[in-house]
C-alpha positions as CSV (number, residue, x, y, z in Angstrom):
1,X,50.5,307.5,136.6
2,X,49.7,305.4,133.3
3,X,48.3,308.1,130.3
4,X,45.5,307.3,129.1
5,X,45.4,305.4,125.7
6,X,44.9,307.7,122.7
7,X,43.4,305.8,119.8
8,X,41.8,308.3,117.7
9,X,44.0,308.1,114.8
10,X,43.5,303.9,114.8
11,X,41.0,303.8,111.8
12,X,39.9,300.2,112.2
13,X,37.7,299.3,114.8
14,X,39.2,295.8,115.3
15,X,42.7,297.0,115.7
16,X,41.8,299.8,118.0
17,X,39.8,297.1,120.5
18,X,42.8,294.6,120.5
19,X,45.4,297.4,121.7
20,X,42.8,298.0,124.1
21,X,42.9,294.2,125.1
22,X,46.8,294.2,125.0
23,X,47.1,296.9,127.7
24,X,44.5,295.1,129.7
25,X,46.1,294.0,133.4
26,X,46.2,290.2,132.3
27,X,46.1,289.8,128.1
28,X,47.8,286.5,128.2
29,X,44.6,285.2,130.2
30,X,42.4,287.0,127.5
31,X,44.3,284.9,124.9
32,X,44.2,281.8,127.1
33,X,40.8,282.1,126.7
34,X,40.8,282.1,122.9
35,X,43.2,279.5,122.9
36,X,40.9,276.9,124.9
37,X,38.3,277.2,122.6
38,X,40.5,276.3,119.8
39,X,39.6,279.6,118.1
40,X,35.9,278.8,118.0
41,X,34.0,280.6,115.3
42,X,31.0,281.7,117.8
43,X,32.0,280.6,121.5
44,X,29.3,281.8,123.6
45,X,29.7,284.0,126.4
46,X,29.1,283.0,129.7
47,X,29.1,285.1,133.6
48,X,28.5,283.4,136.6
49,X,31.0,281.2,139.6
50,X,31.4,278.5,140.7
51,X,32.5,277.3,144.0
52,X,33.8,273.5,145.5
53,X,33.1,272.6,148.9
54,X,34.3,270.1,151.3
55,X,30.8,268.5,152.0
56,X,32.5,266.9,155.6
57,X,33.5,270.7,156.8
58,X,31.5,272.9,154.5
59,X,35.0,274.5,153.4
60,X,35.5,276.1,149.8
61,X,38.1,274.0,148.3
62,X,37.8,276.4,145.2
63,X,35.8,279.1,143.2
64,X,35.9,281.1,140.4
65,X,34.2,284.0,139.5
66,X,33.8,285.9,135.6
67,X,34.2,289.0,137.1
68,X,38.1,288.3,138.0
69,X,38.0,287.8,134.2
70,X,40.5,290.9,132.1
71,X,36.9,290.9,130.1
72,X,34.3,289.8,133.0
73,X,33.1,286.7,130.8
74,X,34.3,283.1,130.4
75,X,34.4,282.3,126.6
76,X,33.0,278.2,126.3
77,X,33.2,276.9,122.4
78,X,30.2,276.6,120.6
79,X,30.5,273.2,120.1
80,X,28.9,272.5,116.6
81,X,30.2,269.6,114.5
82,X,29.3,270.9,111.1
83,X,32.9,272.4,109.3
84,X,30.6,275.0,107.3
85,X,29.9,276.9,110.9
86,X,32.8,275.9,112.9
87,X,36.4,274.4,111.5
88,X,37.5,274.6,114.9
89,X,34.8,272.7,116.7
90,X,34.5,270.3,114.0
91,X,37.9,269.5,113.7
92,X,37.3,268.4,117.9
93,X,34.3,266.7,116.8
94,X,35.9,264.7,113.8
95,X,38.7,263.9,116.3
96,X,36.6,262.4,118.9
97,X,34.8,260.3,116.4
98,X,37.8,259.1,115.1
99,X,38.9,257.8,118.4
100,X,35.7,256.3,118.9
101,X,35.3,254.4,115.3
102,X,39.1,253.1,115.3
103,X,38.6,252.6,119.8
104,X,36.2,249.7,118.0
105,X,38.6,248.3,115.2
106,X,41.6,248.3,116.8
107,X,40.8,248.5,120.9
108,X,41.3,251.1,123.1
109,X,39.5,253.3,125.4
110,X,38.3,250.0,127.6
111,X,37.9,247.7,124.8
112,X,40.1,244.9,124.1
113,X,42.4,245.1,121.5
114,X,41.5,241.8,120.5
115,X,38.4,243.2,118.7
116,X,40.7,243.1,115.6
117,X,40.3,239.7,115.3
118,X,36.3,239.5,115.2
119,X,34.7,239.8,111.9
120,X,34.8,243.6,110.7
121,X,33.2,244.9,107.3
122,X,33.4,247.8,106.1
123,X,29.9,248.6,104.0
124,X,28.4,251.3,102.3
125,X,24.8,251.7,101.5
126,X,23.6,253.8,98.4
127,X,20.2,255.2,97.3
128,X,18.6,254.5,93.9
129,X,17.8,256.0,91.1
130,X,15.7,258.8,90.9
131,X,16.4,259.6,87.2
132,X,19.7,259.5,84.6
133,X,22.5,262.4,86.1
134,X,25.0,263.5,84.4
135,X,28.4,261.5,86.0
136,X,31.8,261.3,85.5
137,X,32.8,257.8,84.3
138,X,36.5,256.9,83.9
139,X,38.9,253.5,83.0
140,X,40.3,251.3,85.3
141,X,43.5,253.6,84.0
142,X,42.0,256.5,84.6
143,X,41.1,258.1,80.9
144,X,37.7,260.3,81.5
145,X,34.4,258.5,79.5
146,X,31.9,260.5,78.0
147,X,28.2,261.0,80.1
148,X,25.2,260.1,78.1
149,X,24.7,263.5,77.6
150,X,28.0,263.3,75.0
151,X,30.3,265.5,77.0
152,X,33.7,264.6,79.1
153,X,32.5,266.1,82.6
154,X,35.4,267.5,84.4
155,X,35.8,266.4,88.3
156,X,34.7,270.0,89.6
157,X,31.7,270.4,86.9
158,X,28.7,271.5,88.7
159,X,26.6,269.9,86.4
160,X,27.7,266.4,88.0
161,X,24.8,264.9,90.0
162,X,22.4,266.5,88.2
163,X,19.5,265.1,85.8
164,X,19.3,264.8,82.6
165,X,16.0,265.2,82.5
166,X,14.7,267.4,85.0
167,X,11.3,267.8,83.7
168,X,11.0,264.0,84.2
169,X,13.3,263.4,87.5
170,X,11.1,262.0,90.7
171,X,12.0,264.5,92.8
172,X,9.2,264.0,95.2
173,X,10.5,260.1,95.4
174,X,14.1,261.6,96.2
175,X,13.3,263.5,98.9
176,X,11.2,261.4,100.4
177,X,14.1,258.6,100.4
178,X,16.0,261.0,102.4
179,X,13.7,261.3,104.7
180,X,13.3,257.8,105.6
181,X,16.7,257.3,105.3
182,X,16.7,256.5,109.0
183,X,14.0,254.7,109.2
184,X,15.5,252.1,106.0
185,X,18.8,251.9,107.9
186,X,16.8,250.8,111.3
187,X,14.6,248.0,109.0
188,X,18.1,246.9,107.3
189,X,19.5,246.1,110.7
190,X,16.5,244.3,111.9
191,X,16.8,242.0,108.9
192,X,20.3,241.8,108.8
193,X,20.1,239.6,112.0
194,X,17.6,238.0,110.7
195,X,19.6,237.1,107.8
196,X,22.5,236.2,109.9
197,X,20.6,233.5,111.7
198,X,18.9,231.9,108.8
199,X,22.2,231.5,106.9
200,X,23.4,230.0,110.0
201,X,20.7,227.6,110.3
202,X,19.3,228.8,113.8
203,X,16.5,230.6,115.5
204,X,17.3,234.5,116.0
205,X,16.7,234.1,119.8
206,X,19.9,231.6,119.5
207,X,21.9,233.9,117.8
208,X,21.3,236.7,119.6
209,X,22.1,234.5,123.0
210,X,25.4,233.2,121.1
211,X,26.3,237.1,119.4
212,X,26.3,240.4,118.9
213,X,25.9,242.7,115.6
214,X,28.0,245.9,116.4
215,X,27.8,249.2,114.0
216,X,29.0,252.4,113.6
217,X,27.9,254.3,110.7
218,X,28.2,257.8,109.0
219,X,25.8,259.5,106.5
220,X,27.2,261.3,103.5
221,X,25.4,263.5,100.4
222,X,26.0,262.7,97.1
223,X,26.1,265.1,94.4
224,X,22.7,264.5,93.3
225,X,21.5,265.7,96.7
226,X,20.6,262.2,98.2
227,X,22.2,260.5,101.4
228,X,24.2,257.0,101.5
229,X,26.0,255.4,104.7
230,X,29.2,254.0,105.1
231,X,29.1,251.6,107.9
232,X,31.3,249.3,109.9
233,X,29.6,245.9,110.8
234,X,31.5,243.7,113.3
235,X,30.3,240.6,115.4
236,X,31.1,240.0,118.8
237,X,30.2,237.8,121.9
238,X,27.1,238.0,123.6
239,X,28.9,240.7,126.0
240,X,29.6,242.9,122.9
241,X,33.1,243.5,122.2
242,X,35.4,242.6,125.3
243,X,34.1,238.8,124.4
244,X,34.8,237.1,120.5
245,X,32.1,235.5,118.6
246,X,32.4,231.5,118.1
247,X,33.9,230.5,115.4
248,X,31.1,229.9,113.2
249,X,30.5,233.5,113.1
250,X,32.5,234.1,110.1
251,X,33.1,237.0,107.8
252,X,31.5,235.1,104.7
253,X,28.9,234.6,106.7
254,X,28.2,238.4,107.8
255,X,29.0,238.9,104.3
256,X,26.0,236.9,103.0
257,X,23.5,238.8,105.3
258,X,24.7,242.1,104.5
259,X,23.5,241.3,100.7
260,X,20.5,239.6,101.7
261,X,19.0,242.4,104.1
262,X,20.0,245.1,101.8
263,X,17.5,243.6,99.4
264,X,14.5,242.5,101.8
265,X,15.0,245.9,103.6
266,X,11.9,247.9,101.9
267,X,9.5,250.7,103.5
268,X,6.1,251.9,101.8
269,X,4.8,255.1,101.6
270,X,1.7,255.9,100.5
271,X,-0.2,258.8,99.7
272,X,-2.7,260.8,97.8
273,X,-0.5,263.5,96.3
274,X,2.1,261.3,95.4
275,X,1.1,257.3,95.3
276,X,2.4,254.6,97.2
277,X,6.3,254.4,96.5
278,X,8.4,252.0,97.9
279,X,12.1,253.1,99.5
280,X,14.5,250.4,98.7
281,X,18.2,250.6,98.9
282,X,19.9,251.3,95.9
283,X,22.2,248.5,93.6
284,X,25.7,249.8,94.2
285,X,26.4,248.3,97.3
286,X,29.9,247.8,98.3
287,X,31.3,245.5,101.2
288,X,35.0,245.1,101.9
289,X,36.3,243.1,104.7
290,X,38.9,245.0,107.2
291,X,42.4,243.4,107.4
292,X,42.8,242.3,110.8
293,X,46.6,243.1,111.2
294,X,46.7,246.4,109.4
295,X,48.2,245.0,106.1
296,X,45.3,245.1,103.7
297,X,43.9,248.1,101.5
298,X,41.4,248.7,104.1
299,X,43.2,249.5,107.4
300,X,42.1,250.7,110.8
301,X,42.8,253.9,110.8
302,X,41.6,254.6,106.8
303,X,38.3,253.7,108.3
304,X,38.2,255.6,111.3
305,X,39.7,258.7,109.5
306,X,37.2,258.2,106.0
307,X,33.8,258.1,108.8
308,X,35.4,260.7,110.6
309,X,35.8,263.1,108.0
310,X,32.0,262.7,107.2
311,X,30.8,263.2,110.4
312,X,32.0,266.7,110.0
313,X,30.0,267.3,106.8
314,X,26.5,268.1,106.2
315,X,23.9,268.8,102.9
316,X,26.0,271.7,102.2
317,X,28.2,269.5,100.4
318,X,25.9,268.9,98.0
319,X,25.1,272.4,97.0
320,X,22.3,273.4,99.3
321,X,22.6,276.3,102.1
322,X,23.8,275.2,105.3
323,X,20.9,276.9,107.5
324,X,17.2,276.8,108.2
325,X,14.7,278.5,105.5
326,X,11.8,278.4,108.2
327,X,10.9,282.0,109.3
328,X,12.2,282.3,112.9
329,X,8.6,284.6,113.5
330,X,6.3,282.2,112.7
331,X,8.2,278.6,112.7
332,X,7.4,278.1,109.2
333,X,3.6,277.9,108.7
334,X,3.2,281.4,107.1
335,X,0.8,282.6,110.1
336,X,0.9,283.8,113.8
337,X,-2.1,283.8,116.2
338,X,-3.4,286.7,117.1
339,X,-5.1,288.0,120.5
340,X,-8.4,286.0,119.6
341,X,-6.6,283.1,118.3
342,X,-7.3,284.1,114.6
343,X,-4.9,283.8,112.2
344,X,-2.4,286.8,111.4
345,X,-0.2,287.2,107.8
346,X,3.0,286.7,109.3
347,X,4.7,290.0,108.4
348,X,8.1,288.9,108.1
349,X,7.7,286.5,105.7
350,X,5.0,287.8,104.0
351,X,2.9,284.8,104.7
352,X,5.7,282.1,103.1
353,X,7.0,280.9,106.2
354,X,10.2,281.5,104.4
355,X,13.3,283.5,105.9
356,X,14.6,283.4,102.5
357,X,12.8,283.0,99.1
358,X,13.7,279.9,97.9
359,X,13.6,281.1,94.3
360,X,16.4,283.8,95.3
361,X,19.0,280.7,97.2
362,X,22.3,280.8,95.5
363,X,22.2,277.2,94.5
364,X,22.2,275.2,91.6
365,X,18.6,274.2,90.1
366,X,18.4,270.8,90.4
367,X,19.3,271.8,94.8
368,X,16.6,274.4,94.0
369,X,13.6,271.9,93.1
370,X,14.6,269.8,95.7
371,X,14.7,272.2,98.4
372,X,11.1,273.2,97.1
373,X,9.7,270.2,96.5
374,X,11.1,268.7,100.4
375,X,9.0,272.2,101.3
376,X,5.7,271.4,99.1
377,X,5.3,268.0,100.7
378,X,5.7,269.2,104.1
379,X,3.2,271.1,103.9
380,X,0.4,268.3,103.2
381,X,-1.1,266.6,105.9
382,X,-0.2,262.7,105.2
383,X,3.4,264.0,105.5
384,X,3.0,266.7,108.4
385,X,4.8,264.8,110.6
386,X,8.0,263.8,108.9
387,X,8.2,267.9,108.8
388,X,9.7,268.3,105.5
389,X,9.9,271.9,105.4
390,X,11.6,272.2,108.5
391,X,14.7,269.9,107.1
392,X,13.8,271.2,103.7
393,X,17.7,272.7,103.6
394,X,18.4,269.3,104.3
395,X,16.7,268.3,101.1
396,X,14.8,266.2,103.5
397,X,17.1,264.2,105.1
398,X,16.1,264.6,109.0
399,X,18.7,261.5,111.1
400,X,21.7,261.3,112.6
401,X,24.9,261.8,110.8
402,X,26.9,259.5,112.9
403,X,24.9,256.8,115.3
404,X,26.7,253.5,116.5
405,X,25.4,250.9,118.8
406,X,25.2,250.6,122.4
407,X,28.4,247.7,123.0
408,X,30.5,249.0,119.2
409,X,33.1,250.6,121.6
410,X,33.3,253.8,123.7
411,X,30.9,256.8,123.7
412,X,31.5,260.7,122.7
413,X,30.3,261.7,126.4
414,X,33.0,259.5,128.1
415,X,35.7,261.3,125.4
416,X,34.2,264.7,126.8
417,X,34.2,263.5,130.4
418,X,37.6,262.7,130.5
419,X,39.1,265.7,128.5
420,X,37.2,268.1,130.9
421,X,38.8,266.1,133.8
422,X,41.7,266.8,132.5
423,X,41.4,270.2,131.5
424,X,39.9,270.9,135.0
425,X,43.5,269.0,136.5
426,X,45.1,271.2,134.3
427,X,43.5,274.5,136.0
428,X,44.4,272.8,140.0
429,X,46.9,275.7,141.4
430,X,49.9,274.3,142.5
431,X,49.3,273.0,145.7
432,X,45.9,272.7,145.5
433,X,44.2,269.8,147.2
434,X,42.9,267.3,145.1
435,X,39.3,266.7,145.1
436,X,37.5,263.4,145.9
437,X,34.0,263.5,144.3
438,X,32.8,261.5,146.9
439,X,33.1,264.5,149.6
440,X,32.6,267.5,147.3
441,X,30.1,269.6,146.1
442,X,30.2,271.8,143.3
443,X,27.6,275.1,143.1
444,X,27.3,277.1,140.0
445,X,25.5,280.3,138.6
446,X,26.0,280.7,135.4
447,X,23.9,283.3,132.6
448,X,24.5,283.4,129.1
449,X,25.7,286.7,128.0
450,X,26.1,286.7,124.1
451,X,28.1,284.7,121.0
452,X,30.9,285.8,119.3
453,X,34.2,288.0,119.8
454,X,34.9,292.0,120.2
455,X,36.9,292.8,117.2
456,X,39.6,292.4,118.7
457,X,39.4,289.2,120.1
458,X,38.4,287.7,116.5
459,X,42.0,288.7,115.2
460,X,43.2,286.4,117.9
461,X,41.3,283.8,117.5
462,X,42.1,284.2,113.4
463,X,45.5,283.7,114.6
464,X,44.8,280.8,116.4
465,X,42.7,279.0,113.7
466,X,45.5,279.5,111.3
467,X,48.4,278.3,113.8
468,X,45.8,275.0,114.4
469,X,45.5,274.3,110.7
470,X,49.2,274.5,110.1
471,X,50.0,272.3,112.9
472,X,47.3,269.8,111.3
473,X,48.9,270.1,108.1
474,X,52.1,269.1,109.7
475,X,50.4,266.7,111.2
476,X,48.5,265.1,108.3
477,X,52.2,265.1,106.4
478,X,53.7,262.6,108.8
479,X,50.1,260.7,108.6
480,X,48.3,260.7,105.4
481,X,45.3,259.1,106.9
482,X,44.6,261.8,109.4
């Protein structure tokens, strides 16, 4: 007869639960748990079954149950894309965009591989200028300029990005940028085709019967606290990309549209508090063409590695906080309804709407004012519906990180779809039938249980992050532009 385990003179809790997880009747399956989540930071917890039936005889092909589990839950990852909350997800994430940015340069995952022929820029959009910041100018051989503040800013100096004159900075003109950042990039494409067929001497209802503008694009924060994107613009046939563009579709000539739109592309905002403004692109705005056989500066895979990277990121890499500051009790307004429908001080916040105080974030000041001013505006009723101090952590930037066409190439969904077929081939016993979706149902019960690991579990999956990032290193070290 097995003793019972004697852990009273284990001080720390986390060791004491994973000897208790080692003597469990199956601990490798507790570990293949961890393992399939990539060591997610906060996999949630799920307890239910699932069975498979034979729809012709009403057989059960297969089940599976969470209570023939070592721990009676099934561990799923969390599956957020943002590195700050989850390296392990995101690293998934960032690998599934990569395939699906390069699955358009180069072909792939049912697109030809003659894409790499068709006209293919690579372009990135920046915002203006809100105000002088302090930057970081340097030679073409590299010697460090001085700022116009007099000093010789060094790469990692938090003042970068910051203004000069805050007092006199348009911060309210800032974060309202961001928040139409969006809406500029949809008016940009409009006008890009528009652009397109002009140069080319035709009506836009001929081009768009003759071709097709394809994008892909990524948003990433500046150090100033302001968005830009980094696109890549290619033209195809009618069909998208499995058909080429005629031949006088031209990269000059996508080229020449790109510049024009950038400049016609202009939204106006206007209100009492803060005037009519109008949200233009900024003048740095660079365009490189992608080599078609790989031998240029500008390859493929850079590309698809450089938007994947960003699609990882968020404002955190600008110096914000990488969570809500809207108080989960009353969504932000400062007030909850009471019995009558009168208005109760919300007592969490104190009537702020706040989960934090903004004066106490651990940011720099210039993140500070913009995080308050993002809050301010949202607040007033000509912007209530952009919702400012909802994405006020944001600093008011409120799209999509990564968005791409309908025909660029393939979609993040079909990447899932087939990795969970796979996965779920994987799991078949040996011997198993295989299953024809045609003539099989599939039932399932599932509840959510609760996030995160026992104590135990999260020195596992430690162990398992660490073994992933050295295998990436490795990885990266054979491939530089991984």
């Amino acid at each position: 007869m097995k003793r019972p385990l004697d852990l009273r003179h284990v001080a720390s809790l986390a060791l004491r639960d994973l000897i208790e997880l080692a003597h469990l009747p199956d601990f490798a399956r507790v570990h293949d748990q961890i393992s399939r989540v990539r060591g997610c930071t906060r996999p949630v917890q799920l307890v239910g079954t699932t069975q498979t039936l034979d729809t012709t005889t009403n057989a059960v092909l297969r089940s599976y149950s969470t209570a023939d589990e070592p721990t009676g839950r099934l561990l799923t990852a969390c599956g957020n894309r943002r590195s700050s909350r989850c390296p392990a997800c995101s690293r998934l994430y960032a690998a599934d965009t990569y395939h699906l940015i390069k699955a358009g340069l180069s072909g792939g995952k049912q697109v030809p591989e003659a894409v790499r022929t068709h006209p293919r820029l690579f372009v990135t959009l920046t915002a203006p200028s809100f105000g002088p910041v302090h930057n970081r100018r340097t030679t073409d051989a590299g010697k460090n300029l001085a700022c116009r503040c007099g000093t010789r800013h060094s790469a990692d100096d938090p003042a970068l990005g910051t203004p000069l004159a805050p007092a006199t900075y348009d911060y309210a003109g800032a974060v309202l940028w961001n928040a139409h950042a969006g809406a500029l990039w949809a008016r940009f494409t409009t006008y890009l085709r528009r652009e397109l067929a002009a140069h080319l001497g035709m009506t836009q209802k001929a081009l768009n019967a003759a071709l097709r503008v394809s994008f892909a694009k990524v948003a990433e924060y500046q150090r100033r606290g302001l968005v830009h994107f980094h696109a890549v613009i290619r033209l195809d046939g009618p069909e998208g990309s499995n058909q080429p563009p005629p031949a006088w579709a031209t990269t000059d000539a996508l080229t020449h549209a790109v510049k024009a739109a950038t400049g016609r592309a202009v939204l106006t905002v206007v209100s009492k508090a803060v005037g009519e403004r109008e949200l233009r692109w900024g003048d740095q705005l660079d365009i490189r063409e992608i080599a078609a056989l790989g031998d240029g500066e500008l390859t493929d895979q850079k590309v698809a590695a450089y938007v994947a990277k960003y699609a990882t990121k968020s404002a955190e890499d600008s110096g914000t906080v990488d969570r809500s500051l809207r108080c989960s009790h009353c969504a932000g307004r400062g007030y909850q309804y009471g019995p009558d429908s009168f208005r109760d001080l919300c007592e969490s916040c104190e009537g702020t709407g706040q989960s934090e105080p903004i004066a106490d974030l651990p940011v720099h000041s210039h993140v500070r004012q913009m995080i308050r001013t993002a809050w301010d505006l949202g607040h007033l009723p000509e912007f209530a519906e952009l919702k400012l101090w909802k994405w006020a952590h944001m600093l008011g930037f409120r799209g999509h990180f990564s968005s791409k066409s309908r025909r660029y190439s393939t979609t993040l969904g079909a990447l899932r779809d087939v990795r969970r077929a796979w996965r779920a081939e994987q799991a078949r016993p040996a011997g198993a039938p295989e299953t024809n979706e045609e003539t099989t149902l599939v039932l399932s019960h599932w509840q959510y249980l609760a996030s995160g690991y026992s104590p135990g579990e999260e020195l596992i999956a430690a162990q398992v992050r660490h073994d992933l990032t050295q295998a990436q290193q490795l990885k990266t070290e054979g491939a530089p532009w991984l």
